[in-house]
N, C-alpha and C positions, 0 to 999 in steps of 0.2 A: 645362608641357608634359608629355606622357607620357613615363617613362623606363622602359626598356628592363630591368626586371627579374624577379628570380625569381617577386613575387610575381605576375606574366603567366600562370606557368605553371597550370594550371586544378585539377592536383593532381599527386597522388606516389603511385604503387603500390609498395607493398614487399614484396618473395617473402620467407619464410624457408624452407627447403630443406636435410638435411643426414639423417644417420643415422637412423635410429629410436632413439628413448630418450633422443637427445640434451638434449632439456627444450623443442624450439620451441613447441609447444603451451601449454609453462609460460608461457614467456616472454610471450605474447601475453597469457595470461588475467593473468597478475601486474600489466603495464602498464596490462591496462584496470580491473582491479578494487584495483589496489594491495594485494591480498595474494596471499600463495600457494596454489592452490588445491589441495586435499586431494584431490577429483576430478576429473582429469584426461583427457576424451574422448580419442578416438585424433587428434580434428581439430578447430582451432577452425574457425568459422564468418569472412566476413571480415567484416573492422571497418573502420567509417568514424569516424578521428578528424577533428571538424571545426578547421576556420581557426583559429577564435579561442580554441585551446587548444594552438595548432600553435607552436614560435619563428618559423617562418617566414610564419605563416599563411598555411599553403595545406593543403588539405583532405588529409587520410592515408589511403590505404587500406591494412589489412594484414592479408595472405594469409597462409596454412597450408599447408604440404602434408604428404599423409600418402603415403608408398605403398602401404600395406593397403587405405585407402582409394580409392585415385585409379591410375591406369596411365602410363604411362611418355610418351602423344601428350596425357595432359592435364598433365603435369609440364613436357613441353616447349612447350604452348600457354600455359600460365602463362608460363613463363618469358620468352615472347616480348612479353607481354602486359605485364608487370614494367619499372619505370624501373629497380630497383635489387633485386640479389638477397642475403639474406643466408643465409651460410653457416656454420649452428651446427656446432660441434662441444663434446664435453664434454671439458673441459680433463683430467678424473681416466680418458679414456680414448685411447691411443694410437693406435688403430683407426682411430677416426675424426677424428684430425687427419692422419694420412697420408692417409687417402681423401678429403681437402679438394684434394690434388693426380693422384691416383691415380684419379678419379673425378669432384667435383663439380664442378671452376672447366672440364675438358677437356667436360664434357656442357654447364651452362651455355655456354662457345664456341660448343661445334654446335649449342647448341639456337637461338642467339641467330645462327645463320650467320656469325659472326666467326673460325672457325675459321683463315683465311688471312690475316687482317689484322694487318697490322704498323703500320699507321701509331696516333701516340698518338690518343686521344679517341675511338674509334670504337664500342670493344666496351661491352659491356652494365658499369656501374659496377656492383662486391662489396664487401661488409663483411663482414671474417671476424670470427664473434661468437664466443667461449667462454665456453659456460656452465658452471655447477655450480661456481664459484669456491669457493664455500664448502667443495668437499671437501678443499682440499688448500691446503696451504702455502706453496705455490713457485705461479712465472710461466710460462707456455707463451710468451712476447709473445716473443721469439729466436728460436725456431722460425718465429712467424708471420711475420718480419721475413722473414725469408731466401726465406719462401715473396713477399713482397710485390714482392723484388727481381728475381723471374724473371717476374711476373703486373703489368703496369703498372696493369690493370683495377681491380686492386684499392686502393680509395680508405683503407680505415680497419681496423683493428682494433680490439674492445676485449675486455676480460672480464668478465663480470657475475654474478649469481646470481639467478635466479627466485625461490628460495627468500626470500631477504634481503632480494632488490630492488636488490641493488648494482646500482650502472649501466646499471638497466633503460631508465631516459629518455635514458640518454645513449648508448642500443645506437640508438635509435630515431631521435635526433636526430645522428647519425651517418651514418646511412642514408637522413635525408631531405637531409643536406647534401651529400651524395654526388652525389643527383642535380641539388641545385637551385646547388652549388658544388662543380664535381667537379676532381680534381687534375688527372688526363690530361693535359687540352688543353693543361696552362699548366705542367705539371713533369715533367721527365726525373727519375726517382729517384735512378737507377744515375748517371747525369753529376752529381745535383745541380745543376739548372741549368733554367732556363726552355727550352720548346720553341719551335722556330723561328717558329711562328704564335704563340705569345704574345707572342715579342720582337718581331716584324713590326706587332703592332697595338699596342704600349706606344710605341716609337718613333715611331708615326704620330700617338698621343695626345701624347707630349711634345711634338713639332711643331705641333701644335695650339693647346697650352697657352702655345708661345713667344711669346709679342706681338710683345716686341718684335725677336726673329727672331737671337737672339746665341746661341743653343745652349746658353743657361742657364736655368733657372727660376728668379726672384727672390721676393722674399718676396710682391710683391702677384700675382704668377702662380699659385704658390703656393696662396695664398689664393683667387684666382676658381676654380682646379683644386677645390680642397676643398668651396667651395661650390655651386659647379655636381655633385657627385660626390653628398655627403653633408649637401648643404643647410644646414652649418653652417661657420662661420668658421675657423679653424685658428687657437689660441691661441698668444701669441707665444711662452710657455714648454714648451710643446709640439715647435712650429717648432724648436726654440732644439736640443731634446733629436735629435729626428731626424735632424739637423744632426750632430750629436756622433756618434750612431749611422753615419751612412755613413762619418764622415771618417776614424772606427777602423777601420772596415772596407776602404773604400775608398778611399785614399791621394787620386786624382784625385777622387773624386765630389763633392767641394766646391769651387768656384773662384770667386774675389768673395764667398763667404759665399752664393753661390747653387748650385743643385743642377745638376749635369751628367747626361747621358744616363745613363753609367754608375751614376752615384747613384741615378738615378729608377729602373731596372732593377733592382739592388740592394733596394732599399727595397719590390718585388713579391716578388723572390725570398721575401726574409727573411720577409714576412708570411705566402708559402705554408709552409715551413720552418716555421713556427708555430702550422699550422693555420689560418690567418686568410685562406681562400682567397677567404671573403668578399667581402672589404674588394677586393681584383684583381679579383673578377665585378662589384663595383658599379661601379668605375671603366669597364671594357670595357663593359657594358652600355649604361653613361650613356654612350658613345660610341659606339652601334648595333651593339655585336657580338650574336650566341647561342652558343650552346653550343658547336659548330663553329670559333666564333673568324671565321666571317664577318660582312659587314654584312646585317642584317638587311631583306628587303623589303620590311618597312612602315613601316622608318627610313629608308629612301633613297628610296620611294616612295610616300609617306602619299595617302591618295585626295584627289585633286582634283577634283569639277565642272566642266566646261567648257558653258554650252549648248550650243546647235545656233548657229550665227553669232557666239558670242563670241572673242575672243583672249584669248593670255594674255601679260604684260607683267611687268618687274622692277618692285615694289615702291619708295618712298623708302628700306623699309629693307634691302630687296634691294642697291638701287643703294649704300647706305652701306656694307653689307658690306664688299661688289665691291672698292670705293674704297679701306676699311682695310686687303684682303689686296695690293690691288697696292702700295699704299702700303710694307707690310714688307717684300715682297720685293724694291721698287726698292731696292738697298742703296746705289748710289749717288746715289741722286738727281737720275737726267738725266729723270725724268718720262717712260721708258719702260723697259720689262721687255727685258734682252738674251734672247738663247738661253737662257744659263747661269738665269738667273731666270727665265725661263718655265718652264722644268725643276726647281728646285727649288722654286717656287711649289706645281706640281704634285705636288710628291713624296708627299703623302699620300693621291693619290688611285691606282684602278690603274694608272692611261696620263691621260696627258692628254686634253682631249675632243675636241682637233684638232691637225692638224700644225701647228705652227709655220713651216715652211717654205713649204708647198705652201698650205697655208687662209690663216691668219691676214692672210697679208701683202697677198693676192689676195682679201679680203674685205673688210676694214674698215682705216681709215685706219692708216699706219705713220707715222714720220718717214724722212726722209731716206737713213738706214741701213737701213731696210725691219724695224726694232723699233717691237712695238706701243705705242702712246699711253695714257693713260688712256682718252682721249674712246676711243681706237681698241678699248680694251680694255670699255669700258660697251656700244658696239656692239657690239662680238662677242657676249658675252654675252646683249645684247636683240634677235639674231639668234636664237642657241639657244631663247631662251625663246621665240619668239615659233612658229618651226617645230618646237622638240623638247621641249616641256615639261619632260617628265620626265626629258630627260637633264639637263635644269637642276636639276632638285631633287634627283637623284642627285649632284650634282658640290657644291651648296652641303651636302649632309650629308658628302661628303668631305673637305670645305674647313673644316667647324666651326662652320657658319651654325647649328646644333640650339644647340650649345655656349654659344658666346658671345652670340647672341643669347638663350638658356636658351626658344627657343619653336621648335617646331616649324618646319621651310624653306617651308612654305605661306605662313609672315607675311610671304616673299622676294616674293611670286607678286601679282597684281593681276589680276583676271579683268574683262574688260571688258564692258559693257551687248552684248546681240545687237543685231546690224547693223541688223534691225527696225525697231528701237526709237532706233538713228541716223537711221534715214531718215525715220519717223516725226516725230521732233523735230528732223530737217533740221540737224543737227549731230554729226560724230563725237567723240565720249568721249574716242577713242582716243588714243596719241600715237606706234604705231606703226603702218607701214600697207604693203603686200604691193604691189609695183606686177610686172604680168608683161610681159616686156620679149619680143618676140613678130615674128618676121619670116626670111626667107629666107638660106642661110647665105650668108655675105660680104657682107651688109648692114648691117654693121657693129655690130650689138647686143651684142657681146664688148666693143668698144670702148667703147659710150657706159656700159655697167655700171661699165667700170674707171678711166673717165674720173671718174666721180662722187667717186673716193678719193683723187684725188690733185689738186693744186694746178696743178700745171701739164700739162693733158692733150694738147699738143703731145708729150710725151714717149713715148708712145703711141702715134704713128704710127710706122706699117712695123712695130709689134711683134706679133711671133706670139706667142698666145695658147695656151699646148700644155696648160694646168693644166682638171682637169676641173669645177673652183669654179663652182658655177652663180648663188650669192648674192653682191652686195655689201651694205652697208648705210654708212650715213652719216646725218648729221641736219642738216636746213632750217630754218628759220623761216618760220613761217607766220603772221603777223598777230603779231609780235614771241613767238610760240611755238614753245619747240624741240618739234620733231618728227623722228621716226627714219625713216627713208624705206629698203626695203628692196627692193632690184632684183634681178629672178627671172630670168635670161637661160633661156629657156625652147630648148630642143634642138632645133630641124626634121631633120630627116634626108631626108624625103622631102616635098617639095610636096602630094602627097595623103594623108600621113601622117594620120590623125584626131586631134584633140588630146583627152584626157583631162581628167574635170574637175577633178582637181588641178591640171591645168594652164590651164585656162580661169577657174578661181575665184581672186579677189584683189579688193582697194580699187579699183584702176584699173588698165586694161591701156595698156601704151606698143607701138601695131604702127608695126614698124619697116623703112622700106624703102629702098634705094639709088638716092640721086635720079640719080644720075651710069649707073644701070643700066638700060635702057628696060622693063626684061620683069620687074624687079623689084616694081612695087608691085602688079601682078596677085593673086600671093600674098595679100599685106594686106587688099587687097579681098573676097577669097574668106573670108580669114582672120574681117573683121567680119562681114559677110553671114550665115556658118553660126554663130557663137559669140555674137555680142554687139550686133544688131542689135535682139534681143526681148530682150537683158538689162536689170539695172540697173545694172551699172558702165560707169563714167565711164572713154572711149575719146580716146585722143589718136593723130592721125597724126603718126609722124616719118620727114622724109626725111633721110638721112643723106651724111656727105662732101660736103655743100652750098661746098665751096671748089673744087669739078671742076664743068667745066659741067653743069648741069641739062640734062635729056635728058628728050625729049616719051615719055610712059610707053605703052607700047603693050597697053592697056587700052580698053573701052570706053567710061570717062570718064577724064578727068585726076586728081588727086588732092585740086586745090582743088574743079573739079566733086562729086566724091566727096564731099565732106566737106561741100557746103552741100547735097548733096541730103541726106543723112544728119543732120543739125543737130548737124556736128561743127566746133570750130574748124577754123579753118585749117591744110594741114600745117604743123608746126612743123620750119625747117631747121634742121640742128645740123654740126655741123663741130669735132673734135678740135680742128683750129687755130685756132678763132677762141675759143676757151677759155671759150665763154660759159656758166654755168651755170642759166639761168631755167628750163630746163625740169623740173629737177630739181626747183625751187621749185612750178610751174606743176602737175608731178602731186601731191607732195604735197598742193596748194590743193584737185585737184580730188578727191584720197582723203578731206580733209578734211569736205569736201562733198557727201555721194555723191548728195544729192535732186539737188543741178544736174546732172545727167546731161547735159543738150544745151547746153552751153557755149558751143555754133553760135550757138545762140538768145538766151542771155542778152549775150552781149557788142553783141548791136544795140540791146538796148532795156535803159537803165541803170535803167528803173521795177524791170524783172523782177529786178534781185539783190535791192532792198531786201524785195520781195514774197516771195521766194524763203525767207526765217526768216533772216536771218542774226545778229535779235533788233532789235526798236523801238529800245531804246538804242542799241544800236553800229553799227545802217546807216548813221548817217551818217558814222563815220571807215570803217569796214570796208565798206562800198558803194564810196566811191572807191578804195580800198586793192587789191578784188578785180579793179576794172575798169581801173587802172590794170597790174594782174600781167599781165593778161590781154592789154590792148592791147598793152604793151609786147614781152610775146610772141610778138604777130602781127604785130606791123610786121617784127620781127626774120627772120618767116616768107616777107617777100613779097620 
């Protein structure tokens, strides 16, 4: 899979900028010609070093300035233009190591508009370089300490000589690691201590790394952390040593012979502490941060294709994921997630991606306690996927789906054949399917959504319905196949309100009227006539609260009339109390199916389902199977 690192970045511009006579000029021609050069222009030209001479390989460019040459809006256009500025001074001249503060790092600020900013990472990264080492016998590096401890900007110092070539490559490869591995984001100086956004995304990484979810990292943890980081195994005498490293250091950081938070923390600190700011970018990287220490947009939202008529659906290895993170954070094992473990499930991501109180419980299956299930928790999420794609791949690179799976969260994702190419071949691919549940308020379409979730839907009557949850979802069987069935309790407000075609597009629409209410299926009627009379989805009438007398509809046909002039099944009754669930089964059937569009018509002639594709082989169990579904849901209707 792609990882998230430096060598992304396309290249590295490096300014040098500092006195006249300082030696930049040297500097530059010494590095590329490797010797010192006897003549000296007032200005080099810039240089392109390529990749594959680079440590980092990534391409070099590096700049000159002169100001004999050049004016003071082209020094500041550079400067703006520059990933990293470096700022010579000559070590044998006091002048211009006070005008590193007096001067260069306060104009660098304004040139770079960071003049007001306090927060770490922001401003342009500095290397303070001194040259001309050769002239003198003593260190400036005390002075430049003191200057690094008021300037966080500033990433490195070093001292070199043009002349000699001392530490000419390592002035350069300084200043490309400044910007391709910069301290800022990740170190307070002055504290000695990691910054709150480094701690914030190493903690969310250890969480990650925990499998098995005990606040420890053990040795095969460990190990999958190193390899997934550094594509290489962690040797056990290595391990062994690290180990020894925190436990001196850090009294707690070892517990079981495994590493605690504090250890893992420790263990970043010390490697910046040592220069090795490295080794913390590659881990954060391989974990979707950038430079910033946020996740990155095209880690959390890698481009997806959808056709024009496709879905999109959890994967096998999507759904396996799914399975392992609820699995850890069930700590006890009653085979659903409390509050407390929906919350800590969550905790590496920003927010959770829905309320647990007011969504979850009022969308897909709970137990008892109104905690979600597995099956409750696979729904949820193949509700997301199926309406919010990308919040789904956003929340599986929160979760560590890139990580653990070591492939990109697209391998999560299953994009389905276009509806087309269903109807075409008279069979849906699919296994989830959009049903919109569609009819006049107080006609009961709240109820029959929430009826779908729970077991006993007698419980459900006289219950106000105040949560604004417009999805349920749940999964059927359909020809010994699970399928997901997702109910769209679709809003009316007003009888001539116009419906939207977000709100008229789905598998199958469910119009749903109050049989116990005379003025009520009028609605429904109008409802199919404008939307879905020249469509191709497959339409079911339901009359609802069919346990209160039936009442003659004051319409100008009835609603069984309605339905055989239309070549629609018959209305189908349904009643909270009589807790039958076939209808639920019966739209799935008919989303399944979406060529059978007139339903009306096949249930009379049993030749029409076999002719209909349902495939040579299998007409003859699934021909009885579909007409049996069917019948037995129309008797249920009269």
């Amino acid at each position: 899979m792609g990882q998230y690192t430096a060598a992304q970045r396309k290249n590295v511009r490096i300014l040098l900028v500092g006195d006249a006579g300082v030696g930049k000029t040297s500097l530059i021609l010494s590095l590329v010609s490797e010797e010192y050069p006897e003549d000296v222009p007032p200005r080099a030209e810039e240089i392109t070093i390529p990749a594959n001479v680079t440590p980092e390989q990534v391409p070099t460019n590096i700049v000159d300035f002169s100001s004999v040459e050049q004016t003071e809006e082209a020094l500041n256009a550079e400067i703006n233009k520059a990933h990293v500025v470096c700022i010579v001074y000559a070590v044998d001249d006091d002048d211009s190591l006070d005008r590193i503060t007096s001067h260069w790092l306060p104009l660098v600020r304004s040139a770079s508009g960071t003049e007001g900013e306090s927060q770490q990472g922001v401003r342009k990264p500095i290397v303070l370089v001194g040259n001309k080492i050769d002239m003198i016998d003593y260190s400036t590096i005390d002075s430049v300490l003191a200057i690094m401890e008021d300037y966080p900007e500033i990433e490195s110092c070093v001292e070199c000589s043009a002349k000699t070539l001392h530490n000419i490559s390592e002035m350069f490869y300084y200043a490309q690691k400044a910007v391709l591995h910069p301290t800022s984001p990740l170190y307070i100086m002055d504290e000695q201590d990691l910054t709150p956004a480094c701690k914030k995304s190493l903690v969310r990484i250890f969480k990650i790394c925990d499998i098995d979810g005990d606040n420890l990292l053990n040795d095969y943890e460990l190990n999958l952390f190193q390899r997934r980081c550094f594509n290489t195994p962690l040797q056990p005498q290595i391990l062994d040593e690290v180990k020894a490293v925190i436990q001196k250091n850090v009294p707690d950081g070892i517990i079981n012979d495994a590493v605690t938070l504090k250890g893992f923390l420790f263990l970043h600190c010390l490697f910046i502490q040592r220069g090795r700011n490295e080794t913390t970018w590659a881990v954060l990287r391989r974990f979707g941060y950038n430079d910033q220490l946020e996740m990155c947009q095209d880690y959390l939202r890698p481009a997806l294709k959808i056709p024009p008529g496709s879905s999109t659906e959890l994967s096998h290895r999507g759904q396996q994921f799914l399975i392992a993170v609820f699995e850890r954070y069930d700590r006890d094992g009653d085979g659903a997630l409390s509050p407390d473990e929906h919350k800590m499930l969550f905790s590496t991501c920003p927010m959770a991606p829905w309320s647990y109180s007011t969504d979850i419980r009022k969308s897909c299956p709970t137990n008892d306690g109104g905690w979600v299930t597995l099956h409750g928790w696979l729904c949820r999420w193949t509700l997301m996927t199926l309406i919010d794609v990308v919040k789904t791949l956003e929340y599986l690179a929160y979760l560590g789906f890139n990580v653990h799976e070591n492939d990109s969260q697209l391998a999560a994702i299953h994009v389905t054949r276009e509806r087309r190419i269903d109807l075409a071949k008279r069979q849906s691919s699919r296994s989830v399917y959009k049903c919109h549940v569609i009819g006049p308020k107080g006609s009961g379409k709240t109820g029959l959504c929430r009826g779908f979730l729970i077991e006993e839907m007698s419980k459900l009557i006289g219950k106000e319905f105040k949560t604004n949850v417009v999805h349920c979802i749940n999964s059927v069987q359909v020809y010994g196949q699970e399928k997901h069935l997702i109910l769209r309790d679709i809003d009316v407000r007003h009888a001539l309100d116009p419906l939207q075609p977000q709100e008229v597009n789905c598998d199958v629409a469910c119009l749903v009227y109050d049989s116990s209410n005379p003025r009520s299926f009028e609605y429904v009627a109008r409802i199919y006539i404008k939307y879905y009379a020249e469509s191709k989805i497959p339409v079911i009438i339901v009359g609802t609260k069919c346990d209160l007398d039936e009442r003659r509809q004051d319409y100008l046909m009835q609603p069984s009339e309605f339905c055989e002039k239309y070549k629609l099944l018959p209305p189908h009754l349904f009643s909270l109390k009589t807790n039958k669930k076939e209808l639920y089964t019966k739209l799935a059937t008919m989303a399944a199916f979406p060529h059978l569009r007139q339903f009306g018509l096949m249930t009379e002639d049993p030749a029409l389902w076999w002719k209909a594709g349902l495939g040579v082989a299998a007409a003859t169990v699934l021909g009885f199977i579909v007409l049996k579904a069917f019948n037995v849901g129309s008797s249920h209707s009269h």
